[in-house]
Structure formats: C-alpha cells, structure tokens
N, C-alpha and C positions, 0 to 999 in steps of 0.2 A: 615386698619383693622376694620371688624364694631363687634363690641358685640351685643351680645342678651341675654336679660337677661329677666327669666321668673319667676314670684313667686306664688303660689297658696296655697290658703287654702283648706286643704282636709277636704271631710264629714268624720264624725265620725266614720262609717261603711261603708262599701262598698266592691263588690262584695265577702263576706262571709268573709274580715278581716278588721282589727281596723287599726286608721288612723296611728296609728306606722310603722305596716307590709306594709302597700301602700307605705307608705314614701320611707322605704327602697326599696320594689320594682319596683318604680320609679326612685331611684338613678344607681339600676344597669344598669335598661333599657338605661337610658340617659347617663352615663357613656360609656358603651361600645359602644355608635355612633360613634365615634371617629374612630373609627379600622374598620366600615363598613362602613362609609362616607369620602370619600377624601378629600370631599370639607371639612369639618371640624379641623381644628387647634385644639379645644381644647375644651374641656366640661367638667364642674366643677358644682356638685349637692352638696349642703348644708342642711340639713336639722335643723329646730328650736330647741334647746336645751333653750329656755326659755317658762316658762310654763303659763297663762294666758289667759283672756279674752279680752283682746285690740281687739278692730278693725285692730290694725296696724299692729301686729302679723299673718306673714306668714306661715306656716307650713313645705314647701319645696321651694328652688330657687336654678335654672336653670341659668349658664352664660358658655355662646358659645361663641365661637369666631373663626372669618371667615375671609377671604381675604378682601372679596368684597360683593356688595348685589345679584350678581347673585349667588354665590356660598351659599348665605344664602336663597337663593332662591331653589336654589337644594338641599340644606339640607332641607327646611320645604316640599319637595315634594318628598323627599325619600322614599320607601316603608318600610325601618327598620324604620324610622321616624315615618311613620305614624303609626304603631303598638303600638309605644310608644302614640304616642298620642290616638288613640283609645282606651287603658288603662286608659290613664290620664283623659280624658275627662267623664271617668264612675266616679272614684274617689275622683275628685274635684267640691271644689262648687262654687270658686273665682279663677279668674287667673287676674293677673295684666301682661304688656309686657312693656317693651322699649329696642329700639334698637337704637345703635348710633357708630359714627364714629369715632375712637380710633387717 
C-alpha cells in the first residue's frame, strides 16, 4: 500500500474567494476521486481548525492511498485529477508531498 500525503498553505484570496471557501472546495474536489479513479482506495481531506501564524501550520491536507506506485501514478495523470489540481495550484502558495510504503 503506498500513501500520499499532500498539505498546502492556501493564499488568502484566490480566484474571487477567501482561503476558507477554497478549502472546502478543494475538499469536495479531492474527496470525490475516489468514485472517478479505480486506481484509488481512499482519500481523506482535512482541513486546519487551528488558527495562527506558525510556519508549521498547514491550511488543507490530502492523504491517499493506493495499491502500488503505478496505480499512484495513474492517479496523478488522471484527467479528474488533474482539474483538481489545476484549481489547486491557482489557490495555494505552499504545498509540501510525501509519499511512502505502508
């Protein structure tokens, strides 16, 4: 089993909502891959419920999980995938990754 786990800091504004509204519409996006990707077991969106200035504080995190790295390979080249991330990538201004074998 390998997980992928993603966390990002979102801008404050972006694309005409506030980093709250992204959050959540980042959650739904990445939530329902699940049901349009096979390759995908399971995806699970968190969003921060502590409020703060820290560097250490993420804003949303992403955790996947996948058979194998091919199959996480097909998930990061899916075309729902990629929508999602074409969204994400307007939204955020930090993304940290790791990925590992369960």
């Amino acid at each position: 089993m390998i997980k992928h786990i993603v966390m990002w800091k979102l801008k404050d504004v972006a694309e005409g909502k506030t980093k709250a509204e992204n959050a959540e519409i980042m959650k739904k996006m990445l939530e329902d891959l699940p049901s349009k990707i096979e390759e995908l077991k399971s995806a699970e969106v968190g969003i921060n419920i502590l409020e703060g200035d820290s560097d250490a504080i993420c804003d949303v995190v992403l955790t996947v999980s996948c058979e194998s790295e091919k199959d996480l390979q097909v998930y990061a080249a899916h075309p729902d995938h990629q929508k999602a991330v074409s969204f994400i990538k307007k939204a955020v201004k930090e993304r940290r990754v790791v990925d590992y074998i369960k």
